[in-house]
C-alpha atoms as one frame of an Amber mdcrd trajectory, in Angstrom:
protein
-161.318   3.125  38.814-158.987   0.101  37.891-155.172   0.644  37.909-153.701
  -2.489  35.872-150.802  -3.799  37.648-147.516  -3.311  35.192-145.166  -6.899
  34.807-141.802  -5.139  35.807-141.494  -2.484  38.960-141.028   1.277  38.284
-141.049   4.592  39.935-142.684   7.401  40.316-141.919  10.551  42.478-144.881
  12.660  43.341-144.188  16.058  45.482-147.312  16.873  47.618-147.961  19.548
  49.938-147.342  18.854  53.950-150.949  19.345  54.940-151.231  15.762  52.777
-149.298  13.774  54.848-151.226  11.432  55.868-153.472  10.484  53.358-150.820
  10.661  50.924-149.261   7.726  53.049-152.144   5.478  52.304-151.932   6.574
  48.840-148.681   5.689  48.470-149.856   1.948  50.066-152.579   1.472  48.009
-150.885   2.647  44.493-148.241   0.466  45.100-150.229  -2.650  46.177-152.646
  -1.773  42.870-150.126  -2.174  40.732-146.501  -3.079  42.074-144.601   0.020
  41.273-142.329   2.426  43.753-143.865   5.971  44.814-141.635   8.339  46.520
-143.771  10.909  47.711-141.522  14.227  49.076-143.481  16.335  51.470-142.780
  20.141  51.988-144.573  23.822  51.765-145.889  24.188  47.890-143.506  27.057
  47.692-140.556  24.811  48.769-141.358  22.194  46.384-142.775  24.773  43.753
-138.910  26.057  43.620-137.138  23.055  43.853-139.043  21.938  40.613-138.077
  25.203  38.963-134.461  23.942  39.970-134.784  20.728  38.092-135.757  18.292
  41.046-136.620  15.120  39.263-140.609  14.933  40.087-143.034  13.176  38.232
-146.532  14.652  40.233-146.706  17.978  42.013-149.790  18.649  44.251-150.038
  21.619  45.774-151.866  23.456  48.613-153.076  26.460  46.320-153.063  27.354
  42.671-150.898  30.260  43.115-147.655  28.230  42.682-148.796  25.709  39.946
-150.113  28.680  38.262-146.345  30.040  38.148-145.094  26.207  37.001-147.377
  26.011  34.477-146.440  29.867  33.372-143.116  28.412  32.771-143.974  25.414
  30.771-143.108  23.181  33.337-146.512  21.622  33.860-148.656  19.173  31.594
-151.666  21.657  31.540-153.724  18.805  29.988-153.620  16.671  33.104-154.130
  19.550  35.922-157.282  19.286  37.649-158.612  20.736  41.389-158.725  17.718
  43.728-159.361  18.997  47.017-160.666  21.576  49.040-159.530  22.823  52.815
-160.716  24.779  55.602-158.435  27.076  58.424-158.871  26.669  61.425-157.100
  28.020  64.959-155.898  25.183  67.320-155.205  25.696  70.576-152.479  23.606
  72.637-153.750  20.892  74.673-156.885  18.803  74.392-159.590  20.922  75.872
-159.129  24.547  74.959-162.016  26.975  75.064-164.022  27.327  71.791-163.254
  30.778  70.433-165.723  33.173  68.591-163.708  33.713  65.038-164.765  37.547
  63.753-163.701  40.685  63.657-164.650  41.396  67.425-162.485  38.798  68.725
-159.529  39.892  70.899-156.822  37.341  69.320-154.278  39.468  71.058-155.475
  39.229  74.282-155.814  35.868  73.856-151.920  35.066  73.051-151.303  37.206
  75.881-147.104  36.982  75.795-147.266  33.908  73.335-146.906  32.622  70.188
-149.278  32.515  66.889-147.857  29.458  65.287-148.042  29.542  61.378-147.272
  28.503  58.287-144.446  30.828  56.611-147.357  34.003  55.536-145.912  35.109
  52.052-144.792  31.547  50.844-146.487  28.367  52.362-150.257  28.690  51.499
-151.570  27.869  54.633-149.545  30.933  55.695-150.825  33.054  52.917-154.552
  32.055  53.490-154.101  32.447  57.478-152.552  36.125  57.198-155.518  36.700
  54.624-157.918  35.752  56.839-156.752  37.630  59.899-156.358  40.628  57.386
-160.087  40.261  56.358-160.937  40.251  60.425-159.127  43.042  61.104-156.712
  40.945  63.159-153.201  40.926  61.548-151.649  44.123  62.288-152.398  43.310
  66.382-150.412  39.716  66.782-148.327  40.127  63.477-145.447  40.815  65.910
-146.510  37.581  67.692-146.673  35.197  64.682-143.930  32.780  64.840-143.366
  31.331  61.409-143.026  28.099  60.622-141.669  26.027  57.256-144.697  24.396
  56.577-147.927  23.738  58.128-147.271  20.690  59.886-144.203  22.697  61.853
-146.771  25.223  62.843-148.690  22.579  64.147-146.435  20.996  66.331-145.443
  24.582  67.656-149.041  24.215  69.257-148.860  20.607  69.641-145.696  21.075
  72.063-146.760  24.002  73.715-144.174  26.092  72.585-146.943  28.237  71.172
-150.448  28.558  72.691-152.738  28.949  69.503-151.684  28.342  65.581-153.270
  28.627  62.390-153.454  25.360  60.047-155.888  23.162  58.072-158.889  21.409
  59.569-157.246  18.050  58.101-154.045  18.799  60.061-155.781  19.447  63.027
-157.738  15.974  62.694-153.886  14.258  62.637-152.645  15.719  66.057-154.402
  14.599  69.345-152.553  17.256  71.636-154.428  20.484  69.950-158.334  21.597
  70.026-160.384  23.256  67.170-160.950  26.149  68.796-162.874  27.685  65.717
-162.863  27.807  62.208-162.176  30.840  59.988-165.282  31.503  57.960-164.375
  30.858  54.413-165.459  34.706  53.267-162.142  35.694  54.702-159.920  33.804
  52.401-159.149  32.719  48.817-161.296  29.146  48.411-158.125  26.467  49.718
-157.722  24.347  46.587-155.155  21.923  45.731-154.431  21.486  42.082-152.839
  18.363  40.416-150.440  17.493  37.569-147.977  16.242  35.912-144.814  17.832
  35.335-143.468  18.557  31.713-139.495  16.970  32.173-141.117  13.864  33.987
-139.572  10.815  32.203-142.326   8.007  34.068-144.573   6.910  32.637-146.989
   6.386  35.287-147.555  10.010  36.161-151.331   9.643  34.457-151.893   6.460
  36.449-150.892   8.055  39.435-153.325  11.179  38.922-156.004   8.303  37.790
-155.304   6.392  41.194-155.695   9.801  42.803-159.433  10.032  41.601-160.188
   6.567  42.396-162.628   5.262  45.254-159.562   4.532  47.761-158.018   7.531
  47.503-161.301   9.263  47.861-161.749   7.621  51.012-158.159   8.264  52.077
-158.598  11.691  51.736-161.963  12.129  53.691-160.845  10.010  56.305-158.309
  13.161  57.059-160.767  15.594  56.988-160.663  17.232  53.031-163.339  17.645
  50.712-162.844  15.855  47.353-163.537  17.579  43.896-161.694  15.118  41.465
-164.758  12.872  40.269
C-alpha cells in the first residue's frame, strides 16, 4: 500500500492502547519516513484515553484494546464510523517473574492461589483497562477470581502490570502474549484458553473533531505491508487486509 509523501510537514496525533507500544514505535518510524509528516502517538489504558477524548483531547486516531470503549465513542458521535475497522487480535497470558518459571496448567483445577502463596497477581486495572477486564473474565470463567481477587494488585495499564512481574514486586501477572514477547525478565507460564474471554480485538478510527487531514492515511499506513510486519514481529495477529 503506497503512502504519497505530502510537500510541506504536518501532524497527526494517534492515541493507541499500551499493549501497542512497541510496534506502534516502528509505526510511527515508518509513517513518518513514508511520507515526511509528525506522528505523536500517546500511549495509555483504552479507558484512559477513551475519557480523555470524551474531554476534548485533541486526537486524530484512537486504537483501542477492545471494542467496548470505541463502542461508547462512537455512541457519542465522536468517532468517524465509516473508517473503523478490527485490526488486531490478542491472546492472555500469565507471566511469571524471572526467566525460567515453571509452565503452569491454565483450567479450572489449577490452584492459582496456592501458587501466589503471600504475593501479588499483577494486572491491568479489572473494570477499566481491557486487559484487566478480559483477565478478571477469564479467571471468572475458571472459577479462579473470587480466591486471589484479594491478591490482585492493580495496575494503570498493562504494561505497569507487567513490570510489577518484571521487577519482582509481584510473582505472576496477567497481560497480552505481545507484552510478554517485549520483556526478557518474565516467562509464559501458560496461556488462557480463549473460551474464557471476550475475543481481544482492537478496533481503529478516526475521530469526528480531528482537524488533520492525514487521519485516513494513517489508518491506510496501518494496513500496509510494514505495519503488518511491525505488528507480528510483537506477537499480534493482524485482521486489517
Amino acid at each position: 500500500m503506497c503512502v504519497p509523501v505530502q510537500a510541506s510537514a504536518d501532524r497527526i496525533t494517534v492515541f493507541a492502547a499500551a499493549s501497542m507500544s512497541d510496534a506502534m514505535a516502528e509505526i510511527e518510524q515508518g509513517f513518518e519516513a513514508a511520507t515526511g509528516h509528525d506522528v505523536v502517538v500517546s500511549l495509555a489504558g483504552s479507558s484512559a484515553l477513551a475519557r480523555q477524548i470524551q474531554q476534548g483531547a485533541p486526537a486524530d486516531v484512537f486504537i483501542s484494546a477492545n471494542p467496548g470503549w470505541m463502542d461508547m465513542l462512537e455512541a457519542d458521535g465522536l468517532v468517524e464510523a465509516a473508517t473503523r475497522f478490527d485490526l488486531l487480535a490478542n491472546s492472555l497470558v500469565l507471566v511469571a517473574a524471572g526467566g525460567a518459571a515453571a509452565p503452569v496448567e491454565i483450567g479450572p483445577g489449577m490452584d492459582l492461589a496456592g501458587l501466589l502463596g503471600d504475593g501479588r497477581l499483577a494486572m491491568a486495572l479489572v473494570d477499566a483497562v481491557p486487559a484487566g477486564i478480559y483477565g478478571k473474565a477469564a479467571l471468572e470463567s475458571l472459577g479462579q477470581w473470587d480466591k486471589v481477587a484479594a491478591q490482585v494488585a492493580q495496575a494503570d495499564n498493562v504494561r505497569a502490570a507487567l513490570a510489577f512481574v518484571a521487577t519482582g514486586e509481584a510473582p505472576y501477572g496477567i497481560v497480552y502474549a505481545t507484552d510478554a514477547v517485549a520483556e526478557d525478565d518474565v516467562t509464559v507460564a501458560g496461556t488462557f484458553p480463549a473460551a474464557t474471554h471476550p475475543p481481544i480485538v482492537y478496533p481503529a478510527a478516526a475521530l469526528a473533531e480531528s482537524q488533520s487531514a492525514l487521519s485516513r492515511s494513517f489508518l491506510d499506513f496501518l494496513r500496509s505491508p510494514d505495519s503488518r510486519k511491525a505488528f507480528e514481529r510483537q506477537g499480534f495477529v493482524v485482521l486489517a487486509e
